[in-house]
N, C-alpha and C positions, 0 to 999 in steps of 0.2 A: 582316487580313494586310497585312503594308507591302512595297513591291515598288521596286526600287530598277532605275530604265529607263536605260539608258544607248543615246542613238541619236546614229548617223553623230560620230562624237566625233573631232575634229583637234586635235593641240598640236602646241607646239613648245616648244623651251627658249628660256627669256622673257630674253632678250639680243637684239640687234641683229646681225640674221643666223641665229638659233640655228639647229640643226638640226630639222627635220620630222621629229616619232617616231608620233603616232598620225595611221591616215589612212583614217577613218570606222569607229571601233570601234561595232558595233551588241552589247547586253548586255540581258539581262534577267534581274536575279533575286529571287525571291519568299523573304518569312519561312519559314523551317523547310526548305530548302534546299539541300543541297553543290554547290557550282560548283565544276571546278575549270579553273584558266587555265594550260593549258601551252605552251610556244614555245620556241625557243633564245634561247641568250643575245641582248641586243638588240632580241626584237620588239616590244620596248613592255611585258611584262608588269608590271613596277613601275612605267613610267608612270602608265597606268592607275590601279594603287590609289593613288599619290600625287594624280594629276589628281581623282579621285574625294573625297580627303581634304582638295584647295583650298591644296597644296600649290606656294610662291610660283614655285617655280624653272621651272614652266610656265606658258604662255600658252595657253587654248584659242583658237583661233581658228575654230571654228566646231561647230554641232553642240551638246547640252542632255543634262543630267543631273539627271532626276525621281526626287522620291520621296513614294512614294502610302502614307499610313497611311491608318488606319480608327480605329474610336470604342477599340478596344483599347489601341490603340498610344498613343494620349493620353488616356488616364482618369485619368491622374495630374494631368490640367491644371485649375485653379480656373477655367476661363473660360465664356464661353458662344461656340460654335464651329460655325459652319456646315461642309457637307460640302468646301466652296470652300477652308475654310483649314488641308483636311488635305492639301494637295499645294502641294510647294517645287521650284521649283527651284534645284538646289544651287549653280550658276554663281553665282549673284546673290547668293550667304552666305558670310562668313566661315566659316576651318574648326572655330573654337568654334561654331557657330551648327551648323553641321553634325553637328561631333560631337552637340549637346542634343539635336536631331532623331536622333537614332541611325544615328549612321555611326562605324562604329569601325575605325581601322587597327592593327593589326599587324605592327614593323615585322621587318624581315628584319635590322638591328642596331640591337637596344633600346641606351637611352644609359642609361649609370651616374650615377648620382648619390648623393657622400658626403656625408654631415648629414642625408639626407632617410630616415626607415623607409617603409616597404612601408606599414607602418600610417597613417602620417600621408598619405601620397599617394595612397594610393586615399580617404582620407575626404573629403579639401580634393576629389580629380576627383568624387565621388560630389555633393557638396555646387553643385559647381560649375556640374555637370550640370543640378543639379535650379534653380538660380535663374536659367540662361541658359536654359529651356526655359519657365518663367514669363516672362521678356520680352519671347523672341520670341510668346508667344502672348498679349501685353497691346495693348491698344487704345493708339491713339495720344493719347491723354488720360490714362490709367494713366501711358504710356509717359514723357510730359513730367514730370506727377509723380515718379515714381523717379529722372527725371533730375536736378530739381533737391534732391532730397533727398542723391542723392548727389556734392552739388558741394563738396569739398575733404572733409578730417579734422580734426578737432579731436584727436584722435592717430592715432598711427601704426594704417596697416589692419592690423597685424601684432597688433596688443595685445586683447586680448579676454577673456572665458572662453572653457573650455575646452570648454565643450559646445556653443559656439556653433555655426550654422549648423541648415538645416534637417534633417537627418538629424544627432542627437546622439551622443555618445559607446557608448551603450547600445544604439541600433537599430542603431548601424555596427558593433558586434561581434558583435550577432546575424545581421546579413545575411552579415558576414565567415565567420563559421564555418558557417555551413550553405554558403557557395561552398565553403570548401575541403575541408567534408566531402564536397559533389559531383565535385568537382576531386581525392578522395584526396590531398590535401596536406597535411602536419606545418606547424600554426600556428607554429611554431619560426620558420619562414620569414619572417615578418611582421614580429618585430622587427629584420632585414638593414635597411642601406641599401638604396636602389633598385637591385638589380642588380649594385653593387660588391662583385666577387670572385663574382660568381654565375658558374658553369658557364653554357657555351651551352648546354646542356639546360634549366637550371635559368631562363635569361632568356626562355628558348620559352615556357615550362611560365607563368613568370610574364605573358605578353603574353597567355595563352590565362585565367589568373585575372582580369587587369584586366577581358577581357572577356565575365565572369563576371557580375563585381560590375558595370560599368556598364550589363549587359544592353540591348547594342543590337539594332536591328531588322534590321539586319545588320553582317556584321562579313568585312570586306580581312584578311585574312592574309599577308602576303607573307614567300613561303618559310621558312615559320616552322619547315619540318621540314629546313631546311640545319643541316648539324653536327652531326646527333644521330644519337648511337647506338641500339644497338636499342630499351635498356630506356626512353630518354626518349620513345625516338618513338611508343613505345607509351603511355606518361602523356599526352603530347602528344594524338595521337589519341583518348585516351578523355575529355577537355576538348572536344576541337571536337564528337566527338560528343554532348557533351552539350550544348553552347552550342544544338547544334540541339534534342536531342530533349526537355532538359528545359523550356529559354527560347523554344524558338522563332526562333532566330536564324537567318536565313540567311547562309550564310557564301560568300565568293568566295574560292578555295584557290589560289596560286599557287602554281605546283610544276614541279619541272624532271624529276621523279622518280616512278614508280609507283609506288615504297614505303610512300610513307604513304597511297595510295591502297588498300591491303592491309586499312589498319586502319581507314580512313574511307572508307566507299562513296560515292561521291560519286552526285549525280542526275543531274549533266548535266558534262559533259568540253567544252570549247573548246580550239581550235590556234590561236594567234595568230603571225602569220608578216607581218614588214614591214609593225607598226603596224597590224594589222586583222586582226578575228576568220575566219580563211581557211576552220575546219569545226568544225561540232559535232555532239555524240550520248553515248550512253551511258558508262555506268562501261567496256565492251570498246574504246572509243575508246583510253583509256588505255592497253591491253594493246597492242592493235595498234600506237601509237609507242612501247612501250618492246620490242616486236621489231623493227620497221623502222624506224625514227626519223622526220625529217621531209620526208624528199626526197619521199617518194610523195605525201605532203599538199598541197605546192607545185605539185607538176606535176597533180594533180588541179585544185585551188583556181583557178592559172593559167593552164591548158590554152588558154583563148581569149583570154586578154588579147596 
C-alpha cells in the first residue's frame, strides 16, 4: 500500500514578498482511498495539489511531503532494494521524479495541444514513466554509467523507430484498450489532438484516462468535476471510481461541490479554510456544507484561537 503523508505544510508564492497560502496543512492518504478537499474559494485547495506536484510557482517553506510504497508499488523495478529506499520525500525531487514515483495531477484546465494525438502522448508519458523510475532507483555507479552514455546525439533524439522505447507499439495498444474499455470510452478518441476542440467534459474524462493508463499510487484531481454536465459527471465519476477500485489508486478529490460526491463516495471529507485542514470526517461531512456552507466550520475550527 503507498501512502502519500503530508505534515504541517507552509508555502508561499515564490517571488519576493509573495503571498502566504498554506499554513500547516497536516494530510494523510492511503492507496485505494477517496479524499475529498473542500473550502471556498482561496483556502489553498489548488495550492496544495500543485505544491504536492513540485509545482515552481511556490516556495515551501517549511514542513515534508512523504511517500511510503511497499514491495507492490515497485515490482516493476530491476534493482535490488532495501525497505530504506521505498520512502521519498517528495520536497527533495523534481516533479518528473515525482510523477515516476506515482504522483499524478489532474488538472482543473488541461492544456491543448495541436500536432500532438492522444495516442502519441500517452505512449511517449507511459514510456517516460517507466525509464525515470529505473534511474531514480539505480545505484550511483549505474547512475554514472547512463550518464555518460547519454552525453550528446549523434542524431537528433527525435529520429528512431517506431517501436522504440520500453513499452512498444503493441503492449501500448493493449494496455490502451483495456483502459478505455474500463473507462467506457470510444477509441475514436485517441486519434484527437491532445484536448484540441475537446469539450470540458471531454478534457475531464480524458485527465481521469491519463490516469488510467499511467496508473499512479495516487492521483490530485483538482476540480476535475467544474463544467460538467450531468451526463459527463457521471462518466467522470465512474473513472475515478475505478482508478480506485480496479488500480488501486488513492485519489485526493478537490471539489467545491457535493455533486459528484453523489457518484463517488468518498472515505474521508476535509474543510480547508485559510491555508490549513480546519475539519475532517466522513462522506455526511459533505452533506452538512452543502446545507450550511462554511461559517459554522470556522467558528467551530476558530473558537479559541
Amino acid at each position: 500500500m503507498a501512502t502519500l503523508e503530508i505534515n504541517n505544510l507552509h508555502a508561499r508564492v515564490a517571488e519576493e514578498g509573495g503571498e502566504r497560502i498554506l499554513r500547516g496543512v497536516d494530510l494523510t492518504v492511503n492507496s485505494g482511498e477517496i479524499h475529498a478537499l473542500m473550502g471556498p474559494n482561496g483556502s489553498g485547495k489548488s495550492t496544495t495539489a500543485k505544491v504536492i506536484a513540485g509545482h515552481p510557482a511556490y516556495e515551501v517553506t517549511e514542513g515534508e511531503i512523504l511517500l511510503h510504497l511497499d514491495d507492490e508499488d515497485v515490482a516493476d523495478i530491476d534493482a535490488d532494494l532495501d525497505d530504506e529506499d521505498y520512502h521519498w520525500e517528495l520536497l527533495e525531487l523534481e516533479p518528473n521524479e515525482r510523477a515516476a514515483l506515482g504522483i499524478f495531477l489532474g488538472f482543473q484546465y488541461p492544456a491543448e495541444i495541436e500536432g500532438v494525438t492522444m495516442t502519441n502522448f500517452l505512449r511517449q508519458a507511459l514510456n517516460a514513466k517507466a525509464d525515470e523510475r529505473e534511474e531514480l532507483f539505480e545505484d550511483e555507479e549505474e547512475e554514472a554509467e547512463a550518464d555518460a552514455d547519454d552525453e550528446g546525439y549523434d542524431t537528433s533524439p527525435m529520429e528512431g523507430p517506431a517501436d522504440d522505447g520500453e513499452i512498444g507499439v503493441a503492449e501500448f495498444q493493449e494496455i490502451l484498450s483495456e483502459k478505455m474499455e474500463l473507462l467506457d470510452m470510444d477509441e475514436k478518441f485517441m486519434q484527437r489532438y491532445l484536448n484540441a476542440g475537446f469539450s470540458g467534459g471531454e478534457k475531464k474524462q480524458n485527465e481521469v484516462l491519463q490516469a488510467a493508463m499511467l496508473e499512479p499510487s495516487v492521483a490530485v484531481l483538482d476540480e476535475i468535476d467544474s463544467g460538467l454536465d450531468i451526463d459527463r459527471l457521471q462518466d467522470v465519476s465512474k473513472g475515478i471510481n475505478a482508478l480506485r477500485d480496479e488500480q488501486g489508486t488513492g485519489v485526493l478529490q478537490i471539489t467545491h461541490y457535493q455533486r459528484i460526491l453523489d457518484y463517488v463516495e468518498p472515505d474521508h471529507v476535509h474543510v480547508m479554510l485559510d491555508g490549513e485542514v480546519a475539519k475532517s470526517g466522513g462522506a455526511e461531512l459533505a452533506e452538512q456544507l452543502e446545507d450550511k456552507g462554511y461559517d459554522w466550520v470556522r467558528e467551530e475550527a476558530f473558537a479559541d484561537a
